[in-house]
Each structure stands twice: as C-alpha cells, then as structure tokens.
C-alpha positions in Angstrom: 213.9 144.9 57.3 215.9 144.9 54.8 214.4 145.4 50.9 214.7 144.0 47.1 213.0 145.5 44.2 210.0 145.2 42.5 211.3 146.4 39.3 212.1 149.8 39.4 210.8 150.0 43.0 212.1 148.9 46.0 210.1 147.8 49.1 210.9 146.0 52.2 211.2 142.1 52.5 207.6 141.7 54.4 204.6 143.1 52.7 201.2 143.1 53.5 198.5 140.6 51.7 194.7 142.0 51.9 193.1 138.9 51.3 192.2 138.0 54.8 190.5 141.5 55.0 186.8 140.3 53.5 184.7 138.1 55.6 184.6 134.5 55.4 186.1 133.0 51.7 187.1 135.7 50.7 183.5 137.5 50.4 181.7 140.2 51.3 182.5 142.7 54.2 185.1 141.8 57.1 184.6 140.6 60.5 185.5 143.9 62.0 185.9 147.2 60.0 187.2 149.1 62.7 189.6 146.5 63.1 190.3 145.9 59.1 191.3 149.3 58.7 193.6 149.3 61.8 195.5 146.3 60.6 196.1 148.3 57.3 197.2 151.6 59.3 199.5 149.8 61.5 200.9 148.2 59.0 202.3 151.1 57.1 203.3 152.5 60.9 205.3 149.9 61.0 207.2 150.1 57.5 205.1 148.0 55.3 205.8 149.5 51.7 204.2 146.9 49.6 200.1 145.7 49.8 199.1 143.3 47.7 195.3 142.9 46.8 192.8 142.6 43.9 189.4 143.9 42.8 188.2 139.9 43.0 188.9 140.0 46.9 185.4 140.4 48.8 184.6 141.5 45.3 185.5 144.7 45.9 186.1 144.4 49.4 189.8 144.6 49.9 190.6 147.9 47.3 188.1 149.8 49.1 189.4 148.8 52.6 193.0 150.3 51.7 191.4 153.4 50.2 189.4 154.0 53.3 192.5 153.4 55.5 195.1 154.6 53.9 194.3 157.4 50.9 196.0 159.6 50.0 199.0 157.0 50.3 201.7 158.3 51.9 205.0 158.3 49.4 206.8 154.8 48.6 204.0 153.0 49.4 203.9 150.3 46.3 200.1 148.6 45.3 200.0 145.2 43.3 197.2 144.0 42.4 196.5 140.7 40.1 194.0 140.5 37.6 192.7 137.1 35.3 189.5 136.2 38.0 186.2 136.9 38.7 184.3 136.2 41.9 180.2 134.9 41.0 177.2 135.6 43.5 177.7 132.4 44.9 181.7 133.2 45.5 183.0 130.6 42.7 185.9 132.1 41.4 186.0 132.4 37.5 188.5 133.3 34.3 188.5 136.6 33.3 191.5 135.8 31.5 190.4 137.5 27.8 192.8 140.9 27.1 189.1 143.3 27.4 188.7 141.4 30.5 192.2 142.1 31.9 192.3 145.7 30.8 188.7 146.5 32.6 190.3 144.9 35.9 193.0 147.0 35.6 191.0 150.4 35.0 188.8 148.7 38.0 191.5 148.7 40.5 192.7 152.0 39.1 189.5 153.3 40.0 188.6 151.8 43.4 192.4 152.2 45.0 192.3 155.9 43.8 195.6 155.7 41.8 196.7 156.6 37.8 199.3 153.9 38.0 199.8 150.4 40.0 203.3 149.3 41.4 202.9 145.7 39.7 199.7 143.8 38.0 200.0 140.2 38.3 198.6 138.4 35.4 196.8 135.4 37.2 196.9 132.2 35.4 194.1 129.1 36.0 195.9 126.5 37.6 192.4 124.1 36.1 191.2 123.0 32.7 189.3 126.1 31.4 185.8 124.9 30.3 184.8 127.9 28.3 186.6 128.1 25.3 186.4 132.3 24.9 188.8 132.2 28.2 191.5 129.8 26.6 193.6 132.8 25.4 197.4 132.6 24.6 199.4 134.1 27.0 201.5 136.4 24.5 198.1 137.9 23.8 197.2 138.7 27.3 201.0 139.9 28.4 200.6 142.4 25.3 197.7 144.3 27.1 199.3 144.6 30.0 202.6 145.5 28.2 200.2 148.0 26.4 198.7 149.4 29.7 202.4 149.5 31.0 203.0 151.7 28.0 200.4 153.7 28.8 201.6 154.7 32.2 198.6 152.7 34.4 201.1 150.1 35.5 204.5 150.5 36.3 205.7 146.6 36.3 204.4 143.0 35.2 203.8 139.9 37.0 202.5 136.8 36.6 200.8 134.0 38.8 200.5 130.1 39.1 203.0 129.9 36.5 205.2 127.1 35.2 209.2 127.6 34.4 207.9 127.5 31.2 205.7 130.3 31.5 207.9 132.6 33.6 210.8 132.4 31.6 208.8 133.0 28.5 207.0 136.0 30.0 210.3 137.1 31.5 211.5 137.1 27.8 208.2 138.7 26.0 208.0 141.5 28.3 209.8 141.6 31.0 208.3 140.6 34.1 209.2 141.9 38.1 207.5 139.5 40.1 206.0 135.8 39.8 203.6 134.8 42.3 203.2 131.5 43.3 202.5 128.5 45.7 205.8 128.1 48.3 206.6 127.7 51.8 209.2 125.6 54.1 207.2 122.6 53.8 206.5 122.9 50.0 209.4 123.4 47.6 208.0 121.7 44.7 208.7 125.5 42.9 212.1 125.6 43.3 213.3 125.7 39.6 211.2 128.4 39.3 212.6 130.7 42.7 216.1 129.6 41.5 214.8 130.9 37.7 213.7 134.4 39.5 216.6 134.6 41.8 219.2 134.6 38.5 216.7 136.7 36.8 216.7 139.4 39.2 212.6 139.2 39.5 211.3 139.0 43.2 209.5 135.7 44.2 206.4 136.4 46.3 205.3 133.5 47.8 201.3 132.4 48.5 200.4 130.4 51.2 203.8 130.9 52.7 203.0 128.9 55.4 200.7 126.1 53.8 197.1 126.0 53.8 193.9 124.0 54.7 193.8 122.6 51.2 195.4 118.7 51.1 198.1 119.4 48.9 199.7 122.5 51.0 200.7 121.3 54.4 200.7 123.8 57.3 204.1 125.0 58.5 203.0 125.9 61.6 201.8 122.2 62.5 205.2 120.4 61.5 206.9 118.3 64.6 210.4 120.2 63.2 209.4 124.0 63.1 207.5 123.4 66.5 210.7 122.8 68.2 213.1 124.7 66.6 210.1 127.4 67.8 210.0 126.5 70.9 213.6 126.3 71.7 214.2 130.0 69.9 210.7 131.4 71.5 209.0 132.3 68.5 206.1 131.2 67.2 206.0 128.4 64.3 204.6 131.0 62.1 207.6 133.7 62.8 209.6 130.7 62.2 208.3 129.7 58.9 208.2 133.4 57.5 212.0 134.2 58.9 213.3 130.6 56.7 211.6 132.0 53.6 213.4 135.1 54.3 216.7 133.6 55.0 216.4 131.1 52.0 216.9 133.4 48.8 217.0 137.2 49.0 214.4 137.7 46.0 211.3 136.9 48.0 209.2 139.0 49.4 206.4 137.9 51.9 202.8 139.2 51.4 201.2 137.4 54.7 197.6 138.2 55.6 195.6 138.7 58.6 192.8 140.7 59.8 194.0 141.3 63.4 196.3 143.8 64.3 198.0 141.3 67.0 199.1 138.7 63.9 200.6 141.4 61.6 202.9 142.4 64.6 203.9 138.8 65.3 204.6 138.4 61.1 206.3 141.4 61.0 208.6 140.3 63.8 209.9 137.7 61.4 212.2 139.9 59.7 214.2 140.2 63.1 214.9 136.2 63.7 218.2 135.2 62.2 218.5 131.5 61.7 222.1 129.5 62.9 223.5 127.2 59.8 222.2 124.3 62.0 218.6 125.5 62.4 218.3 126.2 58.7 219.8 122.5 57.9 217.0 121.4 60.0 214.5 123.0 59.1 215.3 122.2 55.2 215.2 118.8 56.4 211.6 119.3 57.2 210.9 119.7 53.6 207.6 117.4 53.1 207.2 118.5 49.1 211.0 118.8 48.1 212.5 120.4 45.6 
C-alpha cells in the first residue's frame, strides 16, 4: 500500500475503523472477543498503521479492545480517536461538545488506549439542531482546547468531523488541522468541495461510510447495478471495488473500513492491490447517485 500523512505522520492508504468491534449499535461487548481481538492483530500483521476509534464506541468498548490486542503498540502504529459525543444507557448518542467536555474525552482515551499522546483527535461536530443550549459552543472555543492539549504534548495533530467547507477551511486556518472526517463514497460525492479543499490543503480526507450505509440518504455501493458488474467482470467483490475507486480518486484519502471478522478485513485490505483502467473509473464515476 502505498501512504500519505497524517500531519507529521505517515501511515498507509487503508486503515482500520473500530467501530464494528462492540456488539449491536455500536453498544456494549462484541459478538465474539476472541474474534474482536484477532481482527485487530491481523490487521497490524498485515501493515495496518492507522486505527481509528473513540471512547463513545461500545462506550468504552472499542479503546479497551485495542489495548487488549495490541499494547504495548508496536512502533508507527498511529491512534485517532474523535471526541464531541456521548453514548446514554439507552445508546442515544449525545453532545459533549463543551471545551471541559472535550478535554476529559481526550484524557479518557489517553487513559483507556494506554498512550501520553494520540496520533490525531477529531473534533466531532452535530450534524442536528442542538437542543441544549450549554452544548451550542463556538467552534474557535473548542479548536483552542484541543490546540491547548496539542500544546501540551497529549495530541500530536487536529481533526475535525461532519464539517462544512466553511468549517474546514476555517479550522484549517485557526489551527491547523490534518484530517477531516466525513460522509463520502462512490455513490455519494455531495462533499466534493470539501475533498478538493483537503486535497490543495495537503490534509488527508478520511472517508465514513465509504461504502454507503443503511440510513436513506447514504446509498450502498455494494448494491449498485454498475459496481456489480464492473466487479464481476474484474473478480472482486463490490466492496473491494468501491474501496479501490476511493483510493484511485484523490491521493489524500485514507480508508478507515470496519469489520469484526477477520475474513472481511482481508478482503478490504485487498483493495489497495486493484488498479482501475481509465474506462472502469469513467464508469464507475458515472455511477455517481449523489454527485458532486
């Protein structure tokens, strides 16, 4: 695989996300331990670099998972985690978005991944109306604790989540961000100003739900007419395909997919060693259901 930087640190294009490790909706323990902590293993066996997680996942599900698995972490191995959201008893998930709030979350996943300092922090935005009015906090104010925890050596780079143009550009300017996290796949290019935004700006674009999701709005690659038979006629899978056009599309993303079987991180990994034709990436972008 080849690699881009996360900031200062460079990591290979495919990643590893950890929110498929809890059980069901992202709470509570996972399906299969044994099998959790395998996925994780194998994953840096194969040359995964860069795990992304949070402390909200499970709660506290995911962070312990990779500690169990994988500390003391072998060298180069970079940890991102995101902070903004809570998870309640009931699994709602909630702002946490005031500076105190984002500066426990931090120390939190500090604590539970066993680490004095995290690759990246990704402040997480609400993509919703915030009811409470103690959790509608200006941006500047919360990018200045994590500048200040940057400062302080407990994180290393900033990101920043569900974000506009608007909000990337002005963070980018503020305090320098490495990485914006948000909704994009093959089907779903409605962020484009923003991946072209990151792509000048030298920040890597880590895309979630990279290939779609059960929600309405985020169609599922894997169950388009086009990237079944461009699959089919390559012998891949619709998934490998998906993943390898991300990869092939701007060389700033990096892909963080998720799984809790050790058979599906193989098969994404793969990804990285498909190499689209001009003509299958024409038709493929011709897929495009949410264009640019």
């Amino acid at each position: 695989m080849d690699t881009y930087a996360i900031g200062d640190l460079r990591v290979h294009r495919i990643g590893f996300g950890a929110m498929q490790l809890p059980g069901r909706g992202v709470m509570g323990p996972p399906r299969d331990r044994d099998e959790a902590l395998a996925v994780l293993r194998r994953a840096v066996d194969l040359g995964v670099d860069h795990i992304d997680t949070a402390q909200y996942y499970g709660p506290d599900v995911s962070n312990e998972l990779i500690h169990a698995a994988l500390h003391p972490y072998p060298d180069g191995l970079v940890l991102v985690t995101k902070v903004g959201s809570l998870r309640d008893a009931d699994g709602a998930w909630l702002p946490a978005q005031r500076p105190e709030q984002l500066r426990d979350a931090v120390e939190e996943n500090l604590r539970s991944l066993g680490v004095e300092r995290l690759g990246a922090v990704n402040l997480r935005l609400m993509d919703h109306p915030v009811g409470d009015p103690g959790q509608r906090v200006p941006m500047e104010d919360q990018l200045a604790e994590l500048a200040a925890l940057r400062a302080e050596g407990k994180l290393a780079g900033i990101g920043i989540s569900t974000a506009s143009r608007e909000q990337v550009e002005a963070a980018d300017d503020l305090v320098g961000i490495v990485c914006v996290q948000n909704a994009f796949s093959l089907l779903d290019r409605s962020d484009a100003d923003v991946l072209e935004l990151c792509h000048r700006r030298g920040i890597a674009y880590v895309p979630y739900f990279p290939l779609g999701s059960a929600f309405p709005h985020t169609p599922k690659v894997t169950e388009d007419a086009t990237v079944r038979a461009v699959a089919a006629r390559r012998g891949v899978t619709p998934a490998q395909l998906g993943l390898a056009w991300l990869l092939a599309h701007r060389e700033n993303i990096l892909l963080i997919p998720g799984t809790s079987r050790v058979s599906h991180l193989e098969e994404n990994l793969h990804a990285a060693d498909i190499e689209l034709t001009a003509a299958e990436e024409a038709e493929l972008a011709a897929a495009g259901t949410i264009a640019q």
